[in-house]
Backbone as CSV, one residue per row, in Angstrom:
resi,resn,N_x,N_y,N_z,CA_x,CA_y,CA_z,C_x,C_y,C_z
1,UNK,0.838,-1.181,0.000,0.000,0.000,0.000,0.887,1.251,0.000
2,UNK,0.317,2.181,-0.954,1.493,3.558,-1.151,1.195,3.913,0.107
3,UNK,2.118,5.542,0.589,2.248,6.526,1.511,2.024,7.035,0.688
4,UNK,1.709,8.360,1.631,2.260,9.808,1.174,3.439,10.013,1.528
5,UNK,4.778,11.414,1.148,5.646,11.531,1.517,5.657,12.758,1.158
6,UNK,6.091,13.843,2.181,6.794,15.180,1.463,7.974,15.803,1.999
7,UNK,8.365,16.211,0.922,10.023,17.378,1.032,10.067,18.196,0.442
8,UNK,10.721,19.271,0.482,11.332,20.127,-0.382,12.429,19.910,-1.176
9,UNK,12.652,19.812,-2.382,13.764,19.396,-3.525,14.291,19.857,-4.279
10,UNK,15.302,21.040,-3.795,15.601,22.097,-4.917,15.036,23.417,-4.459
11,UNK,14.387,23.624,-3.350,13.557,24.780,-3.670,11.882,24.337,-3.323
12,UNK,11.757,23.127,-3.737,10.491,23.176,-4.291,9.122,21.498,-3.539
13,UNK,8.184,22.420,-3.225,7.711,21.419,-2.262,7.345,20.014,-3.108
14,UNK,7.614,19.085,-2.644,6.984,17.936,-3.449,6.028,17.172,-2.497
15,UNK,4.814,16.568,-2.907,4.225,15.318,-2.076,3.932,14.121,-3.154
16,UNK,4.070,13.251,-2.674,4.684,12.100,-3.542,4.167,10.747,-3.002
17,UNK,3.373,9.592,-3.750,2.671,8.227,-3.200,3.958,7.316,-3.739
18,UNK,4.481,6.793,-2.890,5.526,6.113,-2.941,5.037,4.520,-2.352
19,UNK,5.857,3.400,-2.607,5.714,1.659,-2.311,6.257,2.069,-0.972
20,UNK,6.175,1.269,0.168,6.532,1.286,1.536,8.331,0.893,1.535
21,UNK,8.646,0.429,0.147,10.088,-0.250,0.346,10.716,0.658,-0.903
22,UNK,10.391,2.148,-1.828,10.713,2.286,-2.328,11.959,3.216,-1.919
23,UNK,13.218,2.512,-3.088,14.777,4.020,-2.216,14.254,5.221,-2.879
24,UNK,15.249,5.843,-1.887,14.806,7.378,-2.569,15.574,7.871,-3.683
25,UNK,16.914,7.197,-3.837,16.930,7.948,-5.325,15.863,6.861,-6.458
26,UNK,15.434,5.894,-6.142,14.611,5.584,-7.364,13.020,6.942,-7.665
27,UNK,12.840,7.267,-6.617,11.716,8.343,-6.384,12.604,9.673,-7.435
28,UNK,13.727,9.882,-6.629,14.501,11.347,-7.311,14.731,10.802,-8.813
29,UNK,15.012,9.605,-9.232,15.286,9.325,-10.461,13.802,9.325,-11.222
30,UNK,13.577,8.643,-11.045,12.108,7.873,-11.971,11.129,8.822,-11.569
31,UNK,10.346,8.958,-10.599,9.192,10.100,-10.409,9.453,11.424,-10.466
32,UNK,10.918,12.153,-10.081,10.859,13.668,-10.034,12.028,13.663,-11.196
33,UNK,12.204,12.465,-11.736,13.366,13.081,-13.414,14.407,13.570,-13.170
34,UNK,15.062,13.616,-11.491,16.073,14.389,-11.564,17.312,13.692,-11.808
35,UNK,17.935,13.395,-12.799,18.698,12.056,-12.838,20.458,12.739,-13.097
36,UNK,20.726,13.896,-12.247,21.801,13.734,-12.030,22.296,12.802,-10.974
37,UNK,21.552,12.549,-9.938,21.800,11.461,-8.781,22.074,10.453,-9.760
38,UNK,23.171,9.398,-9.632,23.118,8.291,-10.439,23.535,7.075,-9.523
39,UNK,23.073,5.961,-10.557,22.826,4.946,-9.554,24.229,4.029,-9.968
40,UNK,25.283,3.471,-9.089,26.108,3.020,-9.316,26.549,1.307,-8.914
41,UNK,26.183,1.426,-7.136,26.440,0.676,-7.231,24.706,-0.276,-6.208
42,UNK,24.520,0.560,-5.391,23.391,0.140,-4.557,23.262,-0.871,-3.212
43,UNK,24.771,-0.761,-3.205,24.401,-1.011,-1.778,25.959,0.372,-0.760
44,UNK,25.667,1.426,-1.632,26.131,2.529,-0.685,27.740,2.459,-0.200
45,UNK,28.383,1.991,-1.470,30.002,1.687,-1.709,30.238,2.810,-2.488
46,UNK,30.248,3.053,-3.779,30.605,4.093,-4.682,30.169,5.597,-4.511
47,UNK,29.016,5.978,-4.204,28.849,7.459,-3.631,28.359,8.132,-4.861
48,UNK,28.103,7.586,-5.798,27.623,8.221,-7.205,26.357,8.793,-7.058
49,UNK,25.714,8.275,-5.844,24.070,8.791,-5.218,23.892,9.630,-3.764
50,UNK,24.896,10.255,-3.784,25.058,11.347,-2.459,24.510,12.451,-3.353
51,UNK,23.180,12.879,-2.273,22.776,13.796,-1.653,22.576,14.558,-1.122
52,UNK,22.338,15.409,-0.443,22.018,16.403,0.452,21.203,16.510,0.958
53,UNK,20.385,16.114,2.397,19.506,16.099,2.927,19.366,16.506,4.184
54,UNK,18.909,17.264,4.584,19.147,18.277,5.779,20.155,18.899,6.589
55,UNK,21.260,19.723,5.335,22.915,19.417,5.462,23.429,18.676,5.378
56,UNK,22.858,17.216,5.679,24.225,15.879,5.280,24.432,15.317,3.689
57,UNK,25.482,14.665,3.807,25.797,14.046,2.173,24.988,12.882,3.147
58,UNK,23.876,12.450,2.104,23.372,10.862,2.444,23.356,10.295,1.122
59,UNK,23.820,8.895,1.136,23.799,7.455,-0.062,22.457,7.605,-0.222
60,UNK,21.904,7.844,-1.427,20.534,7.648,-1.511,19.856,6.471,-2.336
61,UNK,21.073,5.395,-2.597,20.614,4.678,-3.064,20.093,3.194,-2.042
62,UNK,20.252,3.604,-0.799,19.395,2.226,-0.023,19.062,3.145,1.524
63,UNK,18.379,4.247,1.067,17.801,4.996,1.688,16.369,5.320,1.503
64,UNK,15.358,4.050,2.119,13.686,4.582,2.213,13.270,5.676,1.896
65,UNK,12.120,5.681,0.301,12.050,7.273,0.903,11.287,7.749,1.930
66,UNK,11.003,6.693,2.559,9.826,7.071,3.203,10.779,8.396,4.583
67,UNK,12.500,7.563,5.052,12.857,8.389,5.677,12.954,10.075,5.406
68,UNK,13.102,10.079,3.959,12.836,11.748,3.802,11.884,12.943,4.086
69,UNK,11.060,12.187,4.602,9.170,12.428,4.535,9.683,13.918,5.289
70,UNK,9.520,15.312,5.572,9.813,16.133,5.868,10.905,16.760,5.840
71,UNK,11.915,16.148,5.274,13.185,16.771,4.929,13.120,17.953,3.683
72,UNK,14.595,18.425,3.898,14.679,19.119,2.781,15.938,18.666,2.118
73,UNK,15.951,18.611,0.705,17.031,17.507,0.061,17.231,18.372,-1.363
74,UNK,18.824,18.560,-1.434,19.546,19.098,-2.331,20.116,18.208,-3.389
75,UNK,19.692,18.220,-4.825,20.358,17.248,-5.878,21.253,18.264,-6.632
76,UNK,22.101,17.448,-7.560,23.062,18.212,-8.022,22.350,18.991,-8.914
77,UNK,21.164,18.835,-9.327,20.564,19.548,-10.257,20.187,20.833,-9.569
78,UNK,20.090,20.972,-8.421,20.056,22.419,-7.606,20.903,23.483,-7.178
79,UNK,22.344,22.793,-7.583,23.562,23.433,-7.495,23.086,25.087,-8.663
80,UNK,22.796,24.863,-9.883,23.056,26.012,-10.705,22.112,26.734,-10.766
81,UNK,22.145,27.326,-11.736,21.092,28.201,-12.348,21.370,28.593,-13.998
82,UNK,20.101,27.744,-14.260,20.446,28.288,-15.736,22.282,26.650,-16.236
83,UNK,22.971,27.729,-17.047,24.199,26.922,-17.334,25.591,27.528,-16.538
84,UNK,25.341,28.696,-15.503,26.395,28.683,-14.753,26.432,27.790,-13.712
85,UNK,27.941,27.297,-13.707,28.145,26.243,-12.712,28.295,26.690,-11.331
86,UNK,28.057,25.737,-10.530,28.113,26.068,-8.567,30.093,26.004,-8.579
87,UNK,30.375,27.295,-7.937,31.702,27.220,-7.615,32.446,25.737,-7.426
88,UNK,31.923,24.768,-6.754,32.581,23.577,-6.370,32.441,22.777,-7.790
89,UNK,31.740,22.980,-8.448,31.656,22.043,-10.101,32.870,22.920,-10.654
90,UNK,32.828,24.041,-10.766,33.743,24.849,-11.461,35.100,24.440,-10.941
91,UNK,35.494,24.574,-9.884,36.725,24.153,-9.057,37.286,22.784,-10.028
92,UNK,36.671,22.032,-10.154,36.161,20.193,-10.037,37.034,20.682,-11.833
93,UNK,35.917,21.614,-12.502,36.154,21.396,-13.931,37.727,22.074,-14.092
94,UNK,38.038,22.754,-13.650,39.354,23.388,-13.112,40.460,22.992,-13.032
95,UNK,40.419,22.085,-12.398,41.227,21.176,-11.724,41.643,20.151,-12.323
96,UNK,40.553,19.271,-13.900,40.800,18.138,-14.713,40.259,17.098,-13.784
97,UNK,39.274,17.886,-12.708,38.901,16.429,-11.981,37.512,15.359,-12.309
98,UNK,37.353,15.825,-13.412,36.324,15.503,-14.593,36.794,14.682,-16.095
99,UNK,36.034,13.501,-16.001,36.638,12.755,-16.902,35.433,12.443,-17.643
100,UNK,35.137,11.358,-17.049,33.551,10.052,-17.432,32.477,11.422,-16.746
101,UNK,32.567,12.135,-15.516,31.492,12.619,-14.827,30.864,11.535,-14.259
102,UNK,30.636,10.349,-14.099,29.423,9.650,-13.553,29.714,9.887,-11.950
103,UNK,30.781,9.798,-11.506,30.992,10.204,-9.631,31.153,11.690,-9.295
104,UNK,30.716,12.510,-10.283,31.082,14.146,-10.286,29.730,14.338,-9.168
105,UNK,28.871,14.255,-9.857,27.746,15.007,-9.045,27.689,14.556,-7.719
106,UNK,28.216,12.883,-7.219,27.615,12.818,-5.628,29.402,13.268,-4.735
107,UNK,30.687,13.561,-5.975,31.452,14.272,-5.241,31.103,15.517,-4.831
108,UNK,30.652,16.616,-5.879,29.811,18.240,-5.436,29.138,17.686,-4.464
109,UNK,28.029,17.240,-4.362,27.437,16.867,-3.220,27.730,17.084,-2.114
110,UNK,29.003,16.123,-2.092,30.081,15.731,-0.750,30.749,16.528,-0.096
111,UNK,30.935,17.337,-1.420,32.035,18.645,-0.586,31.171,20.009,-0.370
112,UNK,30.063,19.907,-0.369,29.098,21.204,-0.446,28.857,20.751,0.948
113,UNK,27.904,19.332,1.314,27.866,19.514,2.845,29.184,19.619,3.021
114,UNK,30.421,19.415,3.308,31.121,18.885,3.616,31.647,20.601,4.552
115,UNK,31.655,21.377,3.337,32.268,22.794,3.533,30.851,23.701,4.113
116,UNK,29.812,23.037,4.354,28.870,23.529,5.014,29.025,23.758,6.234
117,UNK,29.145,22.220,6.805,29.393,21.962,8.273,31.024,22.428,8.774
118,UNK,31.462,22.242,8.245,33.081,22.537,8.101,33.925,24.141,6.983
119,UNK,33.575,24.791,6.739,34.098,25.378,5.641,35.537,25.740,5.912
120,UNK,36.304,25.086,6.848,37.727,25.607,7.077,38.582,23.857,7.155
121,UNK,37.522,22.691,6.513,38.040,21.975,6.846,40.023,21.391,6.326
122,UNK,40.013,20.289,7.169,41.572,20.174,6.530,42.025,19.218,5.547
123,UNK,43.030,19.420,4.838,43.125,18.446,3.573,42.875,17.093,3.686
124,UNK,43.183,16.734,5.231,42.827,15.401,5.602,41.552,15.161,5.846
125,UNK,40.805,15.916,6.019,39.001,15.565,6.512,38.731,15.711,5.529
126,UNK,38.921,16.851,4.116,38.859,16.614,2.595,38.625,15.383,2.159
127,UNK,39.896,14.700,2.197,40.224,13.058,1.771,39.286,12.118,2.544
128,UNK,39.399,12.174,4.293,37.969,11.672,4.519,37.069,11.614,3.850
129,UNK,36.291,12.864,3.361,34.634,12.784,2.797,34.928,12.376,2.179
130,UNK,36.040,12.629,0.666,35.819,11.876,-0.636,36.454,10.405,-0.695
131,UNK,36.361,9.918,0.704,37.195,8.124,1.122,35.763,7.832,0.497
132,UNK,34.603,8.251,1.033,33.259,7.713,0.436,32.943,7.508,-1.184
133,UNK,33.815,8.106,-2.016,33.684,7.805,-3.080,34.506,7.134,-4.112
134,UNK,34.149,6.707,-5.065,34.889,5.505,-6.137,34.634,6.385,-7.252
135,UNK,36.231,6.742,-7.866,36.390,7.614,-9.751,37.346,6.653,-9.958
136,UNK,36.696,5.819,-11.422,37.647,4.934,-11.981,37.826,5.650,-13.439
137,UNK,37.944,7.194,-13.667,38.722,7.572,-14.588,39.850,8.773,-13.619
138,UNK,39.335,9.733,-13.506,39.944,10.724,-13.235,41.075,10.693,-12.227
139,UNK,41.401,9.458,-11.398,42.214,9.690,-10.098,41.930,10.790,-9.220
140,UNK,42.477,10.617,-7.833,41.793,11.634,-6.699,42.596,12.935,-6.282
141,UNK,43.688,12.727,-6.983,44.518,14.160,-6.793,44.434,15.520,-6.948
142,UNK,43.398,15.532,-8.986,43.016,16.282,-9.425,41.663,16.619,-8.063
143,UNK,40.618,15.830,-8.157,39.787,15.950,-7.523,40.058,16.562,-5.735
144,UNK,40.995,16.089,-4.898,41.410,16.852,-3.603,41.834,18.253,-4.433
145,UNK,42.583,18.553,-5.398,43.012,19.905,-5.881,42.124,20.685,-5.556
146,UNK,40.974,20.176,-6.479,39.528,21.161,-7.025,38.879,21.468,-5.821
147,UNK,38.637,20.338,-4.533,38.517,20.815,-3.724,39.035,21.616,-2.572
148,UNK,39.836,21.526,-2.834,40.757,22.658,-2.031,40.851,24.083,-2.958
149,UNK,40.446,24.192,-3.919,40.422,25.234,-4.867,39.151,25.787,-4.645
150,UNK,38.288,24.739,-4.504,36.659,25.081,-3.863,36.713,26.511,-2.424
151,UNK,37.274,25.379,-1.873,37.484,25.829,-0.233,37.569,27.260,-0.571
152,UNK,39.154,27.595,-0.940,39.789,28.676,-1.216,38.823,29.983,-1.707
153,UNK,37.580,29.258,-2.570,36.542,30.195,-3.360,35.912,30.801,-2.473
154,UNK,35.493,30.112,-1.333,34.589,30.030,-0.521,33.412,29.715,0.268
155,UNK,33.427,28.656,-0.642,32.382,27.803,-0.891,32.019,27.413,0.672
156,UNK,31.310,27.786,1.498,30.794,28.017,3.024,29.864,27.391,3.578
157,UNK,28.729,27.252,2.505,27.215,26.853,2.605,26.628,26.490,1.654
158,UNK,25.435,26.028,2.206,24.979,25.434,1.234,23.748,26.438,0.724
159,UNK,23.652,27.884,1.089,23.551,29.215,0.778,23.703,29.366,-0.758
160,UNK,24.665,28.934,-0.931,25.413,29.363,-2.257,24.631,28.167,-3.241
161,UNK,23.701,27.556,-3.157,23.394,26.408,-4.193,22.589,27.581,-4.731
162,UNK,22.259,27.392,-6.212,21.676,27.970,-7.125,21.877,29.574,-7.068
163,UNK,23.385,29.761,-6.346,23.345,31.282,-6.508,24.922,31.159,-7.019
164,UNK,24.770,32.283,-7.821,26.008,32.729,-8.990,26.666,34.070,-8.608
Protein backbone atom coordinates (compact mmCIF):
# COMPACT_ATOMS: atom_id res chain seq x y z
CA UNK A 1 0.00 0.00 0.00
CA UNK A 2 1.49 3.56 -1.15
CA UNK A 3 2.25 6.53 1.51
CA UNK A 4 2.26 9.81 1.17
CA UNK A 5 5.65 11.53 1.52
CA UNK A 6 6.79 15.18 1.46
CA UNK A 7 10.02 17.38 1.03
CA UNK A 8 11.33 20.13 -0.38
CA UNK A 9 13.76 19.40 -3.53
CA UNK A 10 15.60 22.10 -4.92
CA UNK A 11 13.56 24.78 -3.67
CA UNK A 12 10.49 23.18 -4.29
CA UNK A 13 7.71 21.42 -2.26
CA UNK A 14 6.98 17.94 -3.45
CA UNK A 15 4.22 15.32 -2.08
CA UNK A 16 4.68 12.10 -3.54
CA UNK A 17 2.67 8.23 -3.20
CA UNK A 18 5.53 6.11 -2.94
CA UNK A 19 5.71 1.66 -2.31
CA UNK A 20 6.53 1.29 1.54
CA UNK A 21 10.09 -0.25 0.35
CA UNK A 22 10.71 2.29 -2.33
CA UNK A 23 14.78 4.02 -2.22
CA UNK A 24 14.81 7.38 -2.57
CA UNK A 25 16.93 7.95 -5.32
CA UNK A 26 14.61 5.58 -7.36
CA UNK A 27 11.72 8.34 -6.38
CA UNK A 28 14.50 11.35 -7.31
CA UNK A 29 15.29 9.32 -10.46
CA UNK A 30 12.11 7.87 -11.97
CA UNK A 31 9.19 10.10 -10.41
CA UNK A 32 10.86 13.67 -10.03
CA UNK A 33 13.37 13.08 -13.41
CA UNK A 34 16.07 14.39 -11.56
CA UNK A 35 18.70 12.06 -12.84
CA UNK A 36 21.80 13.73 -12.03
CA UNK A 37 21.80 11.46 -8.78
CA UNK A 38 23.12 8.29 -10.44
CA UNK A 39 22.83 4.95 -9.55
CA UNK A 40 26.11 3.02 -9.32
CA UNK A 41 26.44 0.68 -7.23
CA UNK A 42 23.39 0.14 -4.56
CA UNK A 43 24.40 -1.01 -1.78
CA UNK A 44 26.13 2.53 -0.69
CA UNK A 45 30.00 1.69 -1.71
CA UNK A 46 30.60 4.09 -4.68
CA UNK A 47 28.85 7.46 -3.63
CA UNK A 48 27.62 8.22 -7.20
CA UNK A 49 24.07 8.79 -5.22
CA UNK A 50 25.06 11.35 -2.46
CA UNK A 51 22.78 13.80 -1.65
CA UNK A 52 22.02 16.40 0.45
CA UNK A 53 19.51 16.10 2.93
CA UNK A 54 19.15 18.28 5.78
CA UNK A 55 22.91 19.42 5.46
CA UNK A 56 24.23 15.88 5.28
CA UNK A 57 25.80 14.05 2.17
CA UNK A 58 23.37 10.86 2.44
CA UNK A 59 23.80 7.45 -0.06
CA UNK A 60 20.53 7.65 -1.51
CA UNK A 61 20.61 4.68 -3.06
CA UNK A 62 19.39 2.23 -0.02
CA UNK A 63 17.80 5.00 1.69
CA UNK A 64 13.69 4.58 2.21
CA UNK A 65 12.05 7.27 0.90
CA UNK A 66 9.83 7.07 3.20
CA UNK A 67 12.86 8.39 5.68
CA UNK A 68 12.84 11.75 3.80
CA UNK A 69 9.17 12.43 4.53
CA UNK A 70 9.81 16.13 5.87
CA UNK A 71 13.18 16.77 4.93
CA UNK A 72 14.68 19.12 2.78
CA UNK A 73 17.03 17.51 0.06
CA UNK A 74 19.55 19.10 -2.33
CA UNK A 75 20.36 17.25 -5.88
CA UNK A 76 23.06 18.21 -8.02
CA UNK A 77 20.56 19.55 -10.26
CA UNK A 78 20.06 22.42 -7.61
CA UNK A 79 23.56 23.43 -7.49
CA UNK A 80 23.06 26.01 -10.71
CA UNK A 81 21.09 28.20 -12.35
CA UNK A 82 20.45 28.29 -15.74
CA UNK A 83 24.20 26.92 -17.33
CA UNK A 84 26.39 28.68 -14.75
CA UNK A 85 28.14 26.24 -12.71
CA UNK A 86 28.11 26.07 -8.57
CA UNK A 87 31.70 27.22 -7.61
CA UNK A 88 32.58 23.58 -6.37
CA UNK A 89 31.66 22.04 -10.10
CA UNK A 90 33.74 24.85 -11.46
CA UNK A 91 36.73 24.15 -9.06
CA UNK A 92 36.16 20.19 -10.04
CA UNK A 93 36.15 21.40 -13.93
CA UNK A 94 39.35 23.39 -13.11
CA UNK A 95 41.23 21.18 -11.72
CA UNK A 96 40.80 18.14 -14.71
CA UNK A 97 38.90 16.43 -11.98
CA UNK A 98 36.32 15.50 -14.59
CA UNK A 99 36.64 12.76 -16.90
CA UNK A 100 33.55 10.05 -17.43
CA UNK A 101 31.49 12.62 -14.83
CA UNK A 102 29.42 9.65 -13.55
CA UNK A 103 30.99 10.20 -9.63
CA UNK A 104 31.08 14.15 -10.29
CA UNK A 105 27.75 15.01 -9.04
CA UNK A 106 27.61 12.82 -5.63
CA UNK A 107 31.45 14.27 -5.24
CA UNK A 108 29.81 18.24 -5.44
CA UNK A 109 27.44 16.87 -3.22
CA UNK A 110 30.08 15.73 -0.75
CA UNK A 111 32.04 18.65 -0.59
CA UNK A 112 29.10 21.20 -0.45
CA UNK A 113 27.87 19.51 2.84
CA UNK A 114 31.12 18.88 3.62
CA UNK A 115 32.27 22.79 3.53
CA UNK A 116 28.87 23.53 5.01
CA UNK A 117 29.39 21.96 8.27
CA UNK A 118 33.08 22.54 8.10
CA UNK A 119 34.10 25.38 5.64
CA UNK A 120 37.73 25.61 7.08
CA UNK A 121 38.04 21.97 6.85
CA UNK A 122 41.57 20.17 6.53
CA UNK A 123 43.13 18.45 3.57
CA UNK A 124 42.83 15.40 5.60
CA UNK A 125 39.00 15.57 6.51
CA UNK A 126 38.86 16.61 2.59
CA UNK A 127 40.22 13.06 1.77
CA UNK A 128 37.97 11.67 4.52
CA UNK A 129 34.63 12.78 2.80
CA UNK A 130 35.82 11.88 -0.64
CA UNK A 131 37.19 8.12 1.12
CA UNK A 132 33.26 7.71 0.44
CA UNK A 133 33.68 7.80 -3.08
CA UNK A 134 34.89 5.50 -6.14
CA UNK A 135 36.39 7.61 -9.75
CA UNK A 136 37.65 4.93 -11.98
CA UNK A 137 38.72 7.57 -14.59
CA UNK A 138 39.94 10.72 -13.24
CA UNK A 139 42.21 9.69 -10.10
CA UNK A 140 41.79 11.63 -6.70
CA UNK A 141 44.52 14.16 -6.79
CA UNK A 142 43.02 16.28 -9.43
CA UNK A 143 39.79 15.95 -7.52
CA UNK A 144 41.41 16.85 -3.60
CA UNK A 145 43.01 19.91 -5.88
CA UNK A 146 39.53 21.16 -7.03
CA UNK A 147 38.52 20.82 -3.72
CA UNK A 148 40.76 22.66 -2.03
CA UNK A 149 40.42 25.23 -4.87
CA UNK A 150 36.66 25.08 -3.86
CA UNK A 151 37.48 25.83 -0.23
CA UNK A 152 39.79 28.68 -1.22
CA UNK A 153 36.54 30.20 -3.36
CA UNK A 154 34.59 30.03 -0.52
CA UNK A 155 32.38 27.80 -0.89
CA UNK A 156 30.79 28.02 3.02
CA UNK A 157 27.22 26.85 2.61
CA UNK A 158 24.98 25.43 1.23
CA UNK A 159 23.55 29.22 0.78
CA UNK A 160 25.41 29.36 -2.26
CA UNK A 161 23.39 26.41 -4.19
CA UNK A 162 21.68 27.97 -7.13
CA UNK A 163 23.35 31.28 -6.51
CA UNK A 164 26.01 32.73 -8.99
Amino acid sequence: MKQAISFTINGTKQTLEVEPDAMLIDIIRDQLKLTGTKRGCDNSTCGSCVIIIDGRAIKSCNLPASKANGSTIFTVEGMTKGMSLHPVQQALVESGAIQCGFCTPGIVMELVALFQTKPDSSEDEIKVALNRHLCRCTGYEPIIVGALNAQKEGMKSIENIGKN
